[in-house]
C-alpha positions as CSV (number, residue, x, y, z in Angstrom):
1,X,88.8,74.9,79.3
2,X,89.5,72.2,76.6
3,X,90.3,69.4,79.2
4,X,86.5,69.7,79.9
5,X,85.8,68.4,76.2
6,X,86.6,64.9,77.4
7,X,84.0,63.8,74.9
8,X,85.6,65.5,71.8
9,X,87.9,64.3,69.6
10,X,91.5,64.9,70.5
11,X,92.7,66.0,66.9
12,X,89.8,68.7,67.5
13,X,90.8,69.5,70.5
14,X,94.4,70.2,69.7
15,X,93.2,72.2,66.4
16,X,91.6,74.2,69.0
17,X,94.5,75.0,71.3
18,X,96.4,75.4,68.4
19,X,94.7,78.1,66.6
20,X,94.3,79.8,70.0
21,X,98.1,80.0,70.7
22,X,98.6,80.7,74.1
23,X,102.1,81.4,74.8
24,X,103.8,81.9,78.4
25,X,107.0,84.4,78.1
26,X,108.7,87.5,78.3
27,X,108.5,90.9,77.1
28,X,111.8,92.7,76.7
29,X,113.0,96.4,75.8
30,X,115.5,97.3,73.6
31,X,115.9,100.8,73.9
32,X,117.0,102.6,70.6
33,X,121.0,103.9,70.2
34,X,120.2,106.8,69.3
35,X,117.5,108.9,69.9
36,X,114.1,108.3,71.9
37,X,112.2,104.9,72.4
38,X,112.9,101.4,72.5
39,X,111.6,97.9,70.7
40,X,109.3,95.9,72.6
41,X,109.7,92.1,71.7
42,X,108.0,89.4,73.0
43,X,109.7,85.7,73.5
44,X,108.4,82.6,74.9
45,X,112.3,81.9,75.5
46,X,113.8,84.7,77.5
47,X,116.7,82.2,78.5
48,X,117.7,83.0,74.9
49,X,118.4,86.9,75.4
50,X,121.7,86.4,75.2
51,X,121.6,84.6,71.7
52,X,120.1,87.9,70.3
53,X,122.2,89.2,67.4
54,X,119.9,91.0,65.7
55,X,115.8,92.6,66.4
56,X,113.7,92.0,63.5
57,X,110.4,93.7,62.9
58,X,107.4,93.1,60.9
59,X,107.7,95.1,57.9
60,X,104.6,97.3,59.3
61,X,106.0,98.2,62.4
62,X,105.4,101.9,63.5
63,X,109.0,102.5,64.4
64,X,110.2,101.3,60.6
65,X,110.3,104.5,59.4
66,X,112.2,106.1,62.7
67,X,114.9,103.7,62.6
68,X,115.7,103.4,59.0
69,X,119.3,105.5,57.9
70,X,118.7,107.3,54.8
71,X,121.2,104.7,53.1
72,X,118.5,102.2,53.6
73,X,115.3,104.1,52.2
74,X,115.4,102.5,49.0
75,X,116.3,98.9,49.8
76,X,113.3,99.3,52.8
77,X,111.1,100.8,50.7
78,X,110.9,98.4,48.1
79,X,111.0,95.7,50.4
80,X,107.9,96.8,52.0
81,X,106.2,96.8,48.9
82,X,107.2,93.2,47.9
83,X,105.6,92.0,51.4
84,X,102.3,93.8,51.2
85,X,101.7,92.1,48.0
86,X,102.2,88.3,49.6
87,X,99.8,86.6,51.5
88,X,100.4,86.6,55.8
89,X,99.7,82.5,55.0
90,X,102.4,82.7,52.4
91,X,105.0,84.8,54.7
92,X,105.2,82.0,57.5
93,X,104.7,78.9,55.2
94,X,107.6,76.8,56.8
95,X,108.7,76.1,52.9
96,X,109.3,79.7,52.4
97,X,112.9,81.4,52.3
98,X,113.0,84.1,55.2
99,X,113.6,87.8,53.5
100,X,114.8,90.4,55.0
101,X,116.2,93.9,54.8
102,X,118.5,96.0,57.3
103,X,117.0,99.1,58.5
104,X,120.6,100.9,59.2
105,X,119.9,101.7,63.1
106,X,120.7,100.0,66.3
107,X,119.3,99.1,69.3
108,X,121.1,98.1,72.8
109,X,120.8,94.5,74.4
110,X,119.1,94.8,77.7
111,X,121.2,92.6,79.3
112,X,124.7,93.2,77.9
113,X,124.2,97.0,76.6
114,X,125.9,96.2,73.3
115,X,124.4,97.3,69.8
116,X,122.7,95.2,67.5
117,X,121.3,95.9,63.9
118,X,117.2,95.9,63.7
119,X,116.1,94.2,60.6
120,X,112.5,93.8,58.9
121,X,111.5,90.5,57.5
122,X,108.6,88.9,55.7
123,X,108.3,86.2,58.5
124,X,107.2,88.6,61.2
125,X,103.7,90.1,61.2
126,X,102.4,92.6,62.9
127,X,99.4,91.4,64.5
128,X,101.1,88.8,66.6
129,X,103.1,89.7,70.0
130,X,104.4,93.3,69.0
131,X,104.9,92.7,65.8
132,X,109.1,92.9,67.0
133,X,111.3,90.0,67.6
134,X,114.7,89.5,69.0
135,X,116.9,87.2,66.4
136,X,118.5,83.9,68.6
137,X,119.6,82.3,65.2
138,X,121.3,79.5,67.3
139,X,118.0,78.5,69.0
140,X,115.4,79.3,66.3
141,X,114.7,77.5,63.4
142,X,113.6,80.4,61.4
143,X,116.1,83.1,62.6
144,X,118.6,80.4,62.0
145,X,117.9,80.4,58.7
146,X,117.4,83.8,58.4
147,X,121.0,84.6,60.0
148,X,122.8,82.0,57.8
149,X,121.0,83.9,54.4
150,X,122.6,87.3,55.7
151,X,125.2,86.2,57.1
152,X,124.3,87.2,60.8
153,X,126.4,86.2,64.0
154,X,124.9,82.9,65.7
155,X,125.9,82.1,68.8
156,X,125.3,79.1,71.2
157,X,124.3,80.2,74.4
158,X,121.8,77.1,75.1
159,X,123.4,72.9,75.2
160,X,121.9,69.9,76.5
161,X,121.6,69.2,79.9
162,X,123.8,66.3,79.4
163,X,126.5,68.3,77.5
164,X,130.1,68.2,78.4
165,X,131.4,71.3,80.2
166,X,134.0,71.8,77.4
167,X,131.7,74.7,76.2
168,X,129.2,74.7,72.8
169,X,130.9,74.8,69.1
170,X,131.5,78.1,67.9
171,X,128.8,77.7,65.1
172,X,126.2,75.2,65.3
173,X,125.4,73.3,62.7
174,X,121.4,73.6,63.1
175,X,119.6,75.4,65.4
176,X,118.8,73.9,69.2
177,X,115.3,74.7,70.0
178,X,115.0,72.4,73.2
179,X,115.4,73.6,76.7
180,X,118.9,72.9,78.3
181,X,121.8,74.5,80.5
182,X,123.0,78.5,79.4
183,X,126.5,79.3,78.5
184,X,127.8,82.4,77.1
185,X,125.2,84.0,79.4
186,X,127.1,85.7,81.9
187,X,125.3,85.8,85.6
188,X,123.1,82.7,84.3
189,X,125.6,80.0,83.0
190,X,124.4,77.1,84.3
191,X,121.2,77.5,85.2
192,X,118.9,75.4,83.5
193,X,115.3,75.0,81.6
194,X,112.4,76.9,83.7
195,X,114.6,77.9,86.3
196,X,116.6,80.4,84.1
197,X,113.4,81.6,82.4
198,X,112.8,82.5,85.3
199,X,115.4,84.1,86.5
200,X,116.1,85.9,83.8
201,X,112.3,87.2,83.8
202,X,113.5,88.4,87.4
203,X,116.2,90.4,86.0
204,X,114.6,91.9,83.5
205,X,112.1,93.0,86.2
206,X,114.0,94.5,88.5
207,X,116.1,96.2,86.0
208,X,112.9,97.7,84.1
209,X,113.8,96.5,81.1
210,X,110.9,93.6,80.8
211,X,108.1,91.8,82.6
212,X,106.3,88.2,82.0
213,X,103.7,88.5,79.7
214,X,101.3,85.9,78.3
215,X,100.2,86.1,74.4
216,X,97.7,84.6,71.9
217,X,98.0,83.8,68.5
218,X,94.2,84.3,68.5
219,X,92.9,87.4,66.1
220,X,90.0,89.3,65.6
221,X,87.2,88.1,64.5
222,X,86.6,90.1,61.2
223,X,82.6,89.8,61.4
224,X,81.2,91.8,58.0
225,X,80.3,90.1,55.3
226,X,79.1,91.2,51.3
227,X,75.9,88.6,51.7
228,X,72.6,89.3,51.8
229,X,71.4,86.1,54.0
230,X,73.5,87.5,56.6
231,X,72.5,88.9,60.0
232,X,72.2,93.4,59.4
233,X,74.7,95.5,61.6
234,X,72.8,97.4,64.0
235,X,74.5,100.5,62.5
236,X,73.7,104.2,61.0
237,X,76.3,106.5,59.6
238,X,75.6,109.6,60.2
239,X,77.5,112.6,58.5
240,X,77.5,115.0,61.4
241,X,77.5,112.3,64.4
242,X,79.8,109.1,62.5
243,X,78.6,105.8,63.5
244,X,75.9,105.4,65.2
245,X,74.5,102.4,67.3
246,X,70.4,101.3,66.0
247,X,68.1,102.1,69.5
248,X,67.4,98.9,70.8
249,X,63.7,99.8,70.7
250,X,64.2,99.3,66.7
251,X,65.7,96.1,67.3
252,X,66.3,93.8,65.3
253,X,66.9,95.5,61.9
254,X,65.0,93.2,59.2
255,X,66.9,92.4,55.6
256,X,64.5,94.2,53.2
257,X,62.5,92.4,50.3
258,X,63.1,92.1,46.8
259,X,66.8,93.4,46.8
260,X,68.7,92.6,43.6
261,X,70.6,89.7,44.3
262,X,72.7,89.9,40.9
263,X,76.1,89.8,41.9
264,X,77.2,92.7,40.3
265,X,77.4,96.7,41.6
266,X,79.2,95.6,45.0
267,X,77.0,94.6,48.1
268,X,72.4,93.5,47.5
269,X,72.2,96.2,50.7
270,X,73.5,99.3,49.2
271,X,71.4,99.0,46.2
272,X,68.0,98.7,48.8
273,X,67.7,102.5,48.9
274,X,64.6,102.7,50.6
275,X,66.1,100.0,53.5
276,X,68.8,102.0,53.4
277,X,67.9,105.5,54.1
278,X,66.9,107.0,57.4
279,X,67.1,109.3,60.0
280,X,70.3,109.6,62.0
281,X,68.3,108.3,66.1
282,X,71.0,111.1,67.6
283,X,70.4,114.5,65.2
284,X,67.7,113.2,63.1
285,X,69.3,114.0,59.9
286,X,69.3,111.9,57.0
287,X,71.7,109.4,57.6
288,X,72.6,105.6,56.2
289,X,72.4,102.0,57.3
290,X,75.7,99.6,57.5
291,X,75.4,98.0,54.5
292,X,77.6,95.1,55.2
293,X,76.2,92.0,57.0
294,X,77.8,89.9,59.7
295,X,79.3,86.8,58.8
296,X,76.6,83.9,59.0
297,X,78.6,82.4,61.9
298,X,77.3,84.8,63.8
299,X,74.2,83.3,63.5
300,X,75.5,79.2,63.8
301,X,77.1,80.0,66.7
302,X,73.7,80.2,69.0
303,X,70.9,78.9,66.8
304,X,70.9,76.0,68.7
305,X,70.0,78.2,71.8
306,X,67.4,79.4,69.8
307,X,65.5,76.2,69.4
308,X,65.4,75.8,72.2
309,X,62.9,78.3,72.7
310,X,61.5,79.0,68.8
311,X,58.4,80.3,69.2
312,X,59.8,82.9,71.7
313,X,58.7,86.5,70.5
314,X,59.9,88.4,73.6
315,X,63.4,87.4,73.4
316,X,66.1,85.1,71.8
317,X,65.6,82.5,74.5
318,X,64.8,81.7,78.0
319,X,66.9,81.3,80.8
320,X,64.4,78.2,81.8
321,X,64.6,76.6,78.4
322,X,68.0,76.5,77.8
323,X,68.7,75.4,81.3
324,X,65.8,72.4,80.4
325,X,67.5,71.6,77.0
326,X,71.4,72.5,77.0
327,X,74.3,71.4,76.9
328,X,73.8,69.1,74.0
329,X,74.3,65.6,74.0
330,X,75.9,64.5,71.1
331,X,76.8,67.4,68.2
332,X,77.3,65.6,64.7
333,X,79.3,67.7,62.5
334,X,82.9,67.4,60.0
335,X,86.4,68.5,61.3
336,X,86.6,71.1,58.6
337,X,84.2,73.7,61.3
338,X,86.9,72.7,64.3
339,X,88.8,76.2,64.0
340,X,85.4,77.9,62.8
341,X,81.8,77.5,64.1
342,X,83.1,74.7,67.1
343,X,85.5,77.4,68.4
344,X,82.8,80.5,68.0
345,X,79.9,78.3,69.4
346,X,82.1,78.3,72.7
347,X,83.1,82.1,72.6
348,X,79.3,82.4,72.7
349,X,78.5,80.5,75.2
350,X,81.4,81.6,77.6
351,X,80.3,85.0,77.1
352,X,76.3,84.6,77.5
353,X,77.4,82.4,80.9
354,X,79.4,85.3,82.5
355,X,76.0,87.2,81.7
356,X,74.1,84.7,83.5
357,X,71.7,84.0,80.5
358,X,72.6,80.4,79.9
359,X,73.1,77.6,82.7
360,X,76.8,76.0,81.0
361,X,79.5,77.5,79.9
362,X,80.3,75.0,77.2
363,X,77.7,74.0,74.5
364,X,78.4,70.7,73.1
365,X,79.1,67.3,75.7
366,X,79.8,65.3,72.8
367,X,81.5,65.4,69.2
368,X,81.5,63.3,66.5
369,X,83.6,64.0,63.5
């Protein structure tokens, strides 16, 4: 929906896209050599499958432990350890060597059936794709550079278009990212760009081995907060029942009065005892309130639905007042909220649209920066 922002700024705009991260590409299996299960990797260049000289997971993948020989325990182990203590930001800063450590096991190529070593390394992370992918050092910039540290086979199964049929060198000198004619790819040589994306997609199908898949770089929205001025979570723990969702007849929870707003002892809610103690709405026994907050762009990203309608005290806002008011004209506000409040103000509104509460499915004609 960004080509509707014709009146935003186009550095915003591609911020937007960017943090988002859609990706059109592949899954692909690669079942394990020994033993049950297989790796499931995502690529946005399955014409590259036959580059792959070595799977790499994220140093939290579930199947870590299963594939790693005793040989490696240690070296894994303490490799593990290193990564949890560095930042995600820090693990794919572009600057930063790629680490890695071998796990010992195997897993078959799809599409050729011949082993290749499984790796973890800092620069994959779980939450993004499966948290597995399949090493093309030739045409990746990072797996390049991982597989020249290690000493990993690279091999050219990608040239340009324009390239003579002589064949590719041996060993590249850098990686080729670009899209171009396969060699070394059995069935495929030849074929070029899209096409063989495709067709290997196809293959992959058919053999049951893959299927097209489209991803986001998009995360979860982690919504708690430690701050009083934040909106309460409509939550009770309950010892016998766990969490349990506030009635919406008690809706919305109020922040109590004169909490302690020192800073110290962890979050101003869980020192309000009397806020914060009450009956569990399901069993009735003494239970707890969340004592976290949301995060106040919770709030920013419909107050301006809300004015719309302020004096409203039988509901947030009216269908026929936003309809009269929104979209708005012309939204004044700095670059730094582009990724942030810009991006969640339009989550919100998407959502209340589909729910037929608000007329527009975008909230802002007009942004200046």
């Amino acid at each position: 929906d960004l080509k509707q922002l014709q009146g935003w700024p186009e550095r915003v705009r591609t911020m937007q896209s960017n943090w988002i991260g859609r990706s059109i590409g592949a899954t692909l299996r690669f079942p394990l050599s020994t033993g049950d299960g297989a790796i499931e990797v995502f690529t946005t260049r399955p014409d590259t499958i036959f580059g792959v000289s070595y799977v790499v997971l994220a140093p939290e993948h579930p199947l870590v432990e299963q594939i790693t020989t005793s040989a490696q325990q240690g070296a894994v182990l303490a490799f593990r350890a290193e990564v949890a203590a560095v930042s995600e930001q820090d693990r794919v800063a572009e600057d930063r060597p790629k680490r890695g450590v071998a796990l010992g096991g195997l897993v078959r190529h799809p599409f050729t059936g011949v082993d290749v070593p499984v790796w973890i390394a800092d620069y994959v992370l779980p939450e993004y794709g499966t948290g597995a992918v399949m090493g093309v050092p030739a045409h990746d910039n990072r797996d390049f550079s991982f597989a020249r540290s290690y000493g990993l086979p690279i091999t050219t199964v990608i040239v340009p278009t324009d390239q003579a049929e002589s064949g590719p060198p041996a060993v590249p000198g850098q990686a080729f990212t670009e899209l171009g004619r396969l060699v070394n790819s059995g069935e495929f040589d030849g074929l070029e760009g899209e096409a063989a994306q495709q067709a290997i997609i196809a293959a992959a199908v058919a053999a049951e081995v893959g299927a097209a898949k489209v991803n986001f770089r998009l995360r979860d929205w982690l919504i708690s907060r430690q701050r009083y001025w934040g909106c309460p979570i409509p939550v009770i723990h309950c010892d016998s029942c766990g969490p349990v969702p506030v009635p919406l007849d008690q809706l919305p929870v109020e922040l109590p009065k004169g909490v302690d707003l020192s800073g110290v002892g962890g979050s101003p809610l869980a020192k309000a005892e009397a806020w914060k103690a009450v009956d569990c709405p399901r069993c009735g026994q003494p239970a707890q309130r969340e004592t976290d907050t949301m995060d106040t762009f919770m709030c920013s990203s419909w107050y301006y639905l809300r004015y719309t309608d302020a004096n409203n005290q039988g509901q947030a806002f009216s269908r026929e007042a936003v309809d009269a008011w929104m979209p708005v004209d012309q939204y004044v506000g700095g670059v730094e909220h582009a990724i942030l409040h810009l991006l969640y103000s339009r989550f919100f509104t998407k959502v209340l649209a589909q729910r037929g509460l608000v007329g527009s499915n975008e909230p802002f004609k007009q942004l200046l920066t």
